[in-house]
C-alpha positions as CSV (number, residue, x, y, z in Angstrom):
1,X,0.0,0.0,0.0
2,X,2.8,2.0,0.0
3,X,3.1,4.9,-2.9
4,X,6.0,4.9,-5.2
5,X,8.2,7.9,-5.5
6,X,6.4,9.8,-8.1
7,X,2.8,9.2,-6.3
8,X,4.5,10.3,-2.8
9,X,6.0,13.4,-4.5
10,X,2.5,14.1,-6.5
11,X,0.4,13.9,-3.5
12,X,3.0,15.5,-1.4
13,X,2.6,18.7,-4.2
14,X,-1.1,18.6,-4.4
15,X,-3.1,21.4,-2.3
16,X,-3.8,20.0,1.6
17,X,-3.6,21.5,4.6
18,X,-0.1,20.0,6.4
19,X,0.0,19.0,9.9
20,X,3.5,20.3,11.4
21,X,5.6,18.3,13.9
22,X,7.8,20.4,15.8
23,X,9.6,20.2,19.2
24,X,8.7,22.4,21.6
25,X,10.4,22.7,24.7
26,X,10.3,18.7,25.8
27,X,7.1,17.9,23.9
28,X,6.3,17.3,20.4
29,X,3.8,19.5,19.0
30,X,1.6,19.1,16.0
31,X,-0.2,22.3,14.4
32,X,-2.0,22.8,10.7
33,X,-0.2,24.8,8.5
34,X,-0.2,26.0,4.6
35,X,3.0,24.6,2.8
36,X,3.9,24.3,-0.9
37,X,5.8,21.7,-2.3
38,X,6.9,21.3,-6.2
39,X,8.0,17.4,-6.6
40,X,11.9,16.6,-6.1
41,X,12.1,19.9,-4.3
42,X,12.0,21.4,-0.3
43,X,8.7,22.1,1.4
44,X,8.3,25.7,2.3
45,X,5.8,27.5,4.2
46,X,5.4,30.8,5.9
47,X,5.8,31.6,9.8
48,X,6.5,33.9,12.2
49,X,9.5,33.6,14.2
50,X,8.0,34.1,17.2
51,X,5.4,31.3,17.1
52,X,5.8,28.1,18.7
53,X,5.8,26.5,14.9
54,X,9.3,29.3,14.1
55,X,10.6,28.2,17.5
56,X,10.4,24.6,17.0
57,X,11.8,24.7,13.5
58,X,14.6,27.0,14.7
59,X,15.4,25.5,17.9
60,X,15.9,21.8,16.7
61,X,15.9,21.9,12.7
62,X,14.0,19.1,12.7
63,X,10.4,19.0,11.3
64,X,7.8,16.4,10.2
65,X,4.9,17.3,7.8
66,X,1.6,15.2,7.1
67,X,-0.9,16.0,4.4
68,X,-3.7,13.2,4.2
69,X,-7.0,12.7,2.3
70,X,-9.9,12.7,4.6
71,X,-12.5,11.0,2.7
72,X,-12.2,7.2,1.8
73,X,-10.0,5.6,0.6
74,X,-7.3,7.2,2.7
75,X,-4.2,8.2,1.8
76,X,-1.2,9.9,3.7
77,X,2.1,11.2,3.0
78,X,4.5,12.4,6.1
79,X,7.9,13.6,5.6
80,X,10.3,14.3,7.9
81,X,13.8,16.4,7.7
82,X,16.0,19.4,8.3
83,X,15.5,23.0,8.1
84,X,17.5,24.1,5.3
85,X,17.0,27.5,4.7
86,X,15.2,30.4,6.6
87,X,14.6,33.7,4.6
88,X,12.1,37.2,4.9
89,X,9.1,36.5,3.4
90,X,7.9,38.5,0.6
91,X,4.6,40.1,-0.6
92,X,5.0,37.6,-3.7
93,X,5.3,34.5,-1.4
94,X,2.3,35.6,0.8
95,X,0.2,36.2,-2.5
96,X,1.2,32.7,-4.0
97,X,0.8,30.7,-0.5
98,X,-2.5,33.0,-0.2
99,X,-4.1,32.2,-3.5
100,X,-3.0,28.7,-3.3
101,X,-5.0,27.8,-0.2
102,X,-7.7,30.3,-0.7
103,X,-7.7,31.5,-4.7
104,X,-7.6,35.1,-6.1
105,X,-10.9,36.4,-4.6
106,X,-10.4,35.1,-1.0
107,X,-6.8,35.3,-1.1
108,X,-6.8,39.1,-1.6
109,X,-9.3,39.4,1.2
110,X,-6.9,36.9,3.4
111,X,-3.7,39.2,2.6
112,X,-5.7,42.7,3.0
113,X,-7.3,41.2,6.1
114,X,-3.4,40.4,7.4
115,X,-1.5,43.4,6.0
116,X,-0.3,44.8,9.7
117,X,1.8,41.6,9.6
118,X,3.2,41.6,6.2
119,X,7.2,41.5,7.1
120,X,6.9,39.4,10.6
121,X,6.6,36.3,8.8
122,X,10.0,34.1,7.3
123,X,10.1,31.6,4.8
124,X,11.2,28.2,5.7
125,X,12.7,26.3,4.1
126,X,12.5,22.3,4.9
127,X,14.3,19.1,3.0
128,X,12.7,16.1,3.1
129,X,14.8,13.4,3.9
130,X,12.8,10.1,4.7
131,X,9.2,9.8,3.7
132,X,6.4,7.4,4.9
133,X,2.9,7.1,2.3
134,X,-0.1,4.8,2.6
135,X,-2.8,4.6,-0.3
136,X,-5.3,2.6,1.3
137,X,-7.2,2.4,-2.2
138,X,-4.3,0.0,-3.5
139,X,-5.6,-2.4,-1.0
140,X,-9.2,-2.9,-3.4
């Protein structure tokens, strides 16, 4: 039931909400999250500093990420790695993660909504390193 590489990497790329695994302090912590992905490349997503995801990833520069299907038959991807890279976000980044998740319409309500914080947030970028998928619909 396992995918193969290039299922992993498509599912992986297609739009879900992640769930993030961070440390925090001695516990691990799981919170939702946008995140883009473009097959054989990192998983990035946007964060401030400050919040106990930016911590985590900072702290440790370990991560895990899940996106799953929720209606039958399920399917899961989780990755887990280092934190390669961590850069200012940009305007351009917000608008993409933004219209991503939420399309042009909502997306520009989303960023006008959130400018105050445009600039608090950094780009993070993560490198998948060992990967574990199910497709439960390979089992019918």
């Amino acid at each position: 039931m396992k995918m193969t590489k290039e299922e992993r990497e498509a599912f992986l790329a297609d739009l879900h909400v992640g769930v993030l695994g961070v440390n925090h302090g001695d516990i691990p912590l799981a919170v939702p999250i946008w995140y883009d992905y473009e097959p054989g490349g990192d998983v990035w997503l946007l964060t401030s500093p400050e919040s106990i995801k930016g911590k985590g990833l900072e702290a440790t520069g370990q991560f895990s990420l899940c996106a799953q299907t929720e209606t039958p038959p399920y399917k899961y991807v989780t990755v887990a790695g280092t934190l390669r890279e961590v850069e200012d976000s940009t305007p351009e980044a917000s608008k993409h993660m933004a219209y991503r998740y939420l399309g042009p319409e909502f997306g520009d309500m989303y960023l006008a909504a959130n400018a105050d914080s445009e600039g608090s947030s950094k780009l993070y970028r993560l490198t998948p390193e060992r990967w574990y998928t199910v497709d439960y619909g390979k089992a019918f």
